[in-house]
C-alpha positions in Angstrom: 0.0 0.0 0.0 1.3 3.4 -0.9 -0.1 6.7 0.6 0.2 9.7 -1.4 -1.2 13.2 -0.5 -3.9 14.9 -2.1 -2.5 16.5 -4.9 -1.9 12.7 -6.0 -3.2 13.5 -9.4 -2.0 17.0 -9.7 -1.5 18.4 -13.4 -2.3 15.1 -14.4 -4.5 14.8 -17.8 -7.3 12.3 -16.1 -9.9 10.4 -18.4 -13.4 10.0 -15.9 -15.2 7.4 -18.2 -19.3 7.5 -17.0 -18.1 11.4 -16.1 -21.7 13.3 -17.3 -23.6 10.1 -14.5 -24.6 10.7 -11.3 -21.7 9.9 -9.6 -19.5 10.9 -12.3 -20.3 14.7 -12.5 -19.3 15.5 -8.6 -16.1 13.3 -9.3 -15.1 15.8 -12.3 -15.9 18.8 -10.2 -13.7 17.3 -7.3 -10.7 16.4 -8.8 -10.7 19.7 -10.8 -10.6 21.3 -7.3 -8.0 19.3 -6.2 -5.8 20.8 -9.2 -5.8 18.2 -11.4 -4.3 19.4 -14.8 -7.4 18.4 -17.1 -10.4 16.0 -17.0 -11.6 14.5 -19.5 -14.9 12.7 -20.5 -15.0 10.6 -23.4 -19.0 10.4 -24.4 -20.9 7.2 -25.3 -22.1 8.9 -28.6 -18.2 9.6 -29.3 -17.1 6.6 -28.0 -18.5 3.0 -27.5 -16.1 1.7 -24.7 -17.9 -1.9 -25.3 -15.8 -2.0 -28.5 -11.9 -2.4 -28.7 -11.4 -0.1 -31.5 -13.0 2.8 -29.5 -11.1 2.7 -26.3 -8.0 2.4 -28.3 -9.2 5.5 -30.0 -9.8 7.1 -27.0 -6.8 6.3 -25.3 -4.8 8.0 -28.4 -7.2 10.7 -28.7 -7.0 11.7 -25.0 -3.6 10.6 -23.6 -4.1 10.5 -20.3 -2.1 9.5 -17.2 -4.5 8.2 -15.1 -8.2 7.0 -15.5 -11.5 6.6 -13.4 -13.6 4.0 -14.6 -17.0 4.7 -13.6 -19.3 3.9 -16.8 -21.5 1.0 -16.2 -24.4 -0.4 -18.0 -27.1 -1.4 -14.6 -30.5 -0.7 -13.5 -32.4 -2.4 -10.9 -34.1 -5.7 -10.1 -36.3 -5.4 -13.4 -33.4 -3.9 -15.7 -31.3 -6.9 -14.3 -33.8 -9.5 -15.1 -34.4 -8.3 -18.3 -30.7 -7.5 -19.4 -28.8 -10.4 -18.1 -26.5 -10.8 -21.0 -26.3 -6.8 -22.2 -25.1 -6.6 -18.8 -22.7 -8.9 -18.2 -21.3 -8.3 -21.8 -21.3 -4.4 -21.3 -19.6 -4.1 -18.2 -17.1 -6.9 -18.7 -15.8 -6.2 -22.1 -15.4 -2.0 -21.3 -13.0 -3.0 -17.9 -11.2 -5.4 -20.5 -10.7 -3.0 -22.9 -9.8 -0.4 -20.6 -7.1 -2.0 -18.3 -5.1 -3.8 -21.4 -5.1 -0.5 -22.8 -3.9 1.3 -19.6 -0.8 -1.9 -19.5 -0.3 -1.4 -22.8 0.5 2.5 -22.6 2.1 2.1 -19.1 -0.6 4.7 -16.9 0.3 6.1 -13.6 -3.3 5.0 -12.7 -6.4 2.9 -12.8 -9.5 3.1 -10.7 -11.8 0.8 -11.1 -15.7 1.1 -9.6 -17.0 -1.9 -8.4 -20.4 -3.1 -7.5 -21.9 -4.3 -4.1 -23.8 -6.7 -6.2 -20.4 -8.8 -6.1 -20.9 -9.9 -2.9 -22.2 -13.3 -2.3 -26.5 -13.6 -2.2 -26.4 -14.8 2.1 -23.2 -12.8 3.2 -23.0 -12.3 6.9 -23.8 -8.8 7.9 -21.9 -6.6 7.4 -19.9 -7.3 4.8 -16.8 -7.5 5.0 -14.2 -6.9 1.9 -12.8 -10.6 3.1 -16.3 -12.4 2.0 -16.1 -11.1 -1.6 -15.3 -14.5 -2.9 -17.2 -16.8 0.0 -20.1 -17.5 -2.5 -22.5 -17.0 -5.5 -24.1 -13.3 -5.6 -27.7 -12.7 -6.0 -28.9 -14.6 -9.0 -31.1 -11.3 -10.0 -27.9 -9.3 -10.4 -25.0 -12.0 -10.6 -24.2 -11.2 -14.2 -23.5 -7.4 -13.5 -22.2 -8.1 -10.5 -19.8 -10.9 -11.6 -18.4 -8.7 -14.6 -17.3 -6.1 -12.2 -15.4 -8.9 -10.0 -13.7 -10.3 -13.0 -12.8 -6.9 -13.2 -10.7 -6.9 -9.6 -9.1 -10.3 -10.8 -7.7 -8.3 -14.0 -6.2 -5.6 -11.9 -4.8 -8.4 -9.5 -3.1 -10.4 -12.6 -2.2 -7.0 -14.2 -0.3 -5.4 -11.1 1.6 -8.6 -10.7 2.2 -9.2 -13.7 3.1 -5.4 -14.9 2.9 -3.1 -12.1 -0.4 -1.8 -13.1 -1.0 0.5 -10.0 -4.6 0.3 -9.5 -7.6 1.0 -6.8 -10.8 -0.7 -6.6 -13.9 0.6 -4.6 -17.2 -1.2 -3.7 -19.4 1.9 -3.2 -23.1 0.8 -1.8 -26.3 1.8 -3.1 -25.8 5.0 -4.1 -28.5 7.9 -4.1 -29.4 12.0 -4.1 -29.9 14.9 -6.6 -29.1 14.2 -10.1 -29.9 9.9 -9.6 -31.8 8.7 -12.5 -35.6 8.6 -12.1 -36.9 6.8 -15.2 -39.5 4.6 -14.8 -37.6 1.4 -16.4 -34.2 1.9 -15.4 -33.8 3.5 -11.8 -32.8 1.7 -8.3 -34.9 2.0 -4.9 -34.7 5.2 -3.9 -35.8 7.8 -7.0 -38.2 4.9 -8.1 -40.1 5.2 -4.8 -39.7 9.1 -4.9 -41.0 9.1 -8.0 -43.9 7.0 -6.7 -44.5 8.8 -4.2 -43.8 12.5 -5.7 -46.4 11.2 -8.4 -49.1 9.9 -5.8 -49.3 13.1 -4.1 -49.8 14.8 -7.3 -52.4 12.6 -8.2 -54.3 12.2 -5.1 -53.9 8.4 -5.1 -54.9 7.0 -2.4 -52.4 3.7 -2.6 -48.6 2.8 -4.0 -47.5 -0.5 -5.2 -43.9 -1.6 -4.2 -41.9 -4.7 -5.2 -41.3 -7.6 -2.8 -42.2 -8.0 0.8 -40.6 -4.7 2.3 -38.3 -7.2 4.4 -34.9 -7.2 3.1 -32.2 -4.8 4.0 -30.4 -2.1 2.3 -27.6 0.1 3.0 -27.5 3.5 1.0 -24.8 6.5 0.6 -24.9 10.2 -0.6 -23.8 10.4 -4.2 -21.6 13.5 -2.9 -19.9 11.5 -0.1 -19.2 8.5 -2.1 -17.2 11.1 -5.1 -15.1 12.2 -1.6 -14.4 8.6 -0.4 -13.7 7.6 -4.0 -10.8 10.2 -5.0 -9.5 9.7 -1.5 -9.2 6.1 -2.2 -7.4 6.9 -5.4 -5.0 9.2 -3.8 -4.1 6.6 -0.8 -4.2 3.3 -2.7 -2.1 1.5 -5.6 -2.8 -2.0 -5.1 -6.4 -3.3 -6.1 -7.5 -4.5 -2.7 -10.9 -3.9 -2.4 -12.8 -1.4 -0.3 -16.2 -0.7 1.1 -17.7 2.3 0.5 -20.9 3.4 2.8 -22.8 4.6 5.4 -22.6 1.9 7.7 -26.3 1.8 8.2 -29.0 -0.5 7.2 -32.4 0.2 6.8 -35.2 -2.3 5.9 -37.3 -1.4 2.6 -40.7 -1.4 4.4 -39.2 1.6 6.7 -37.2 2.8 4.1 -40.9 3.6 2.0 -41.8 5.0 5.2 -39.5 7.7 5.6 -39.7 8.6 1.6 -43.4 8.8 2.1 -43.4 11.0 5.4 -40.8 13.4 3.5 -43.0 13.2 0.1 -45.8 13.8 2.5 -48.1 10.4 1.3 -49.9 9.2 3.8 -52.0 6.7 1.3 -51.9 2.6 2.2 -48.5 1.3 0.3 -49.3 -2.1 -1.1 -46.7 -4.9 -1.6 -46.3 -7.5 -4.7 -44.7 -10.1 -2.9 -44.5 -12.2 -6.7 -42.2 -9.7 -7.5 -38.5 -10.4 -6.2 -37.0 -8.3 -2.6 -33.4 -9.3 -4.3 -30.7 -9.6 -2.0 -32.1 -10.8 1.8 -29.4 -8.2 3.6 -27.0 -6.1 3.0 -24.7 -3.3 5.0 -21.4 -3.1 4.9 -18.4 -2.7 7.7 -16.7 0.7 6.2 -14.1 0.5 9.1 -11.2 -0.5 6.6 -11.9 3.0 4.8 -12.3 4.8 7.8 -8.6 3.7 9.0 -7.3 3.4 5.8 -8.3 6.7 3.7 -9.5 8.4 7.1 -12.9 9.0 5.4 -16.6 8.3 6.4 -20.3 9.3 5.2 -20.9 13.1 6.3 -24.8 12.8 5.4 -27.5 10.8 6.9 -29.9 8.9 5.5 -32.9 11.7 6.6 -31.2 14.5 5.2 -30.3 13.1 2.1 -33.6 11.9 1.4 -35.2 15.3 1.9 -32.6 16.9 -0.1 -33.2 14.2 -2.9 -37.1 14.7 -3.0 -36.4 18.6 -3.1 -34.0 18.2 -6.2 -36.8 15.6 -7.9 -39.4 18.0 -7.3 -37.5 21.2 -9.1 -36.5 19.0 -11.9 -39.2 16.3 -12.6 -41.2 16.3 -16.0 -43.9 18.7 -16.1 
C-alpha cells in the first residue's frame, strides 16, 4: 500500500469514463478542485467503450495518465432481469478494454468502480471486503455483479504481472440529486420518490412496491461517495478492495416509510410479494476505509432523502 497526498493526481491529464452520470459529474468537479491538470470525458455517442477499437481511439485521442472508470451499463431488479447478458457483456468487455489499454501505454493510474452486487446472495452482515469470494451473488444481479469482479481479478493479474498501479472501490447503493428517475431503469430510492412525488400529485390514495418490504439495504450520498472515492485513489495503488458506505441499514418497508413521510403520502402502500425483494441483507463494515483513507459518510440517510425529494421536485417532468 502506498499513501500519497492529495494533490496525488495534480496536473495530471485524467480520463473519468461515465463522467456526465450521477456519480460521475461530482467526481469531475472534485478532482478539478483538487488541481488536477485536465479531465476528460469521453461520451458514449463519441465513443462506445464496449468495442476495442473505441477505447484504443480514446486512449490515443486523450492521452491520459490516469483513468477513473465509472461507466456501467445497470438498473435495478427489473433492468437486471431483463438485461442479463447486455449486462454482463457491457460491463465486462469495457473493464477489458480499458485495463489492457492502460498496461499497454504504461498509466500512472487505474481506478476501477466496483459493485456491491459482487458480494455473495447470504453474506454475513456486514460485509466485509474478506467475503467477496465466499459465494455465489444474488442470481437477479450476478451477471453485472460478476463482470465487475472479473474486473478486480484483472487488476490483480495485471499489477503482478506489470505493475499496473490500481484501486478498486465497492461503493453501496448510491442515491441523491441528479440519480436517475426513469420509470424502467432506476434503483430503490428515485423509483419510490418518483412513486410517491407522483401519488401526491395525483391524489392516489395507494402505491405498489416490489417484494415484501423485508430485506435490508444500506445507501450512501452520491456527494460522499465522489469524496471517499478520490480519497481512495490518492491513498491506494494496489487493487485491494474497499467498502464504501454509510454503515447503516435500513429495511425497505421503513425505508418507504421515511420517503413517504418526506413526500408527504400518507396513502396505504401495497406490496407485490411475486415480485422479487433481491438480495435478503445487505450493510457493509466501512471501518477498513475509515482507518485506511480516514474517510466516512458526512450525510445521513434523513437528510439526504429530503434533499433528494427537493432536487426531484424542481427538476421532474412537467
Amino acid at each position: 500500500m502506498t499513501l500519497a497526498s492529495d494533490s496525488r493526481f495534480r496536473g495530471q491529464r485524467v480520463v473519468v469514463t461515465g463522467g456526465g452520470g450521477f456519480l460521475g459529474r461530482l467526481v469531475v468537479e472534485k478532482l478539478k478542485n483538487r488541481g488536477v491538470g485536465e479531465v476528460l470525458v469521453p461520451r458514449r455517442v463519441d465513443y462506445d467503450l464496449t468495442h476495442e477499437a473505441a477505447v484504443e481511439r480514446m486512449y490515443d485521442e486523450m492521452k491520459p495518465d490516469a483513468v477513473f472508470h465509472l461507466a456501467a451499463e445497470v438498473g435495478g431488479i427489473g433492468a437486471n432481469m431483463r438485461s442479463p447478458g447486455r449486462y454482463f457483456f457491457a460491463n465486462m468487455a469495457m473493464a477489458l478494454h480499458l485495463i489492457e489499454g492502460a498496461r499497454r501505454r504504461q498509466l500512472k493510474k487505474f481506478v476501477q468502480v466496483g459493485t456491491i452486487c459482487a458480494y455473495p446472495k447470504f453474506t454475513p452482515v456486514p460485509f466485509r471486503e474478506s467475503d467477496l469470494w465466499n459465494g455465489y451473488p444474488e442470481e437477479t444481479n450476478a451477471p453485472y455483479g460478476i463482470a465487475k469482479k472479473a474486473a478486480l481479478v484483472m487488476l490483480d493479474a495485471y499489477q503482478r504481472q506489470y505493475g499496473l498501479a490500481s484501486t478498486y472501490v465497492l461503493p453501496v447503493n448510491l442515491y441523491g440529486p441528479g440519480d436517475n428517475f426513469e420509470l424502467e431503469s432506476s434503483h430503490v430510492i428515485p423509483a419510490l420518490i418518483r412513486k410517491c412525488t407522483q401519488a401526491v400529485r395525483d391524489g392516489s390514495r395507494s402505491i405498489e412496491c416490489w417484494g415484501t418490504g423485508s430485506a435490508t439495504r444500506e445507501f450512501l450520498y452520491v456527494e460522499d461517495a465522489a469524496e471517499g472515492l478520490i480519497r481512495a485513489a490518492e491513498v491506494l495503488d494496489l487493487p485491494t478492495p474497499i467498502n464504501l458506505g454509510s454503515g447503516v441499514e435500513i429495511a425497505i418497508a421503513d425505508l418507504v416509510g421515511v420517503i413517504a413521510r418526506l413526500s408527504g403520502f400518507a396513502g396505504e402502500i401495497k406490496w407485490d410479494s411475486s415480485k422479487p425483494d433481491g438480495q435478503p441483507r445487505r450493510s457493509l463494515d466501512v471501518e477498513f476505509a475509515a482507518n485506511t483513507l480516514g474517510w466516512r459518510s458526512m450525510v445521513g440517510l434523513e437528510q439526504g432523502l429530503a434533499q433528494t425529494i427537493a432536487w426531484y421536485r424542481e427538476h421532474r417532468p412537467q
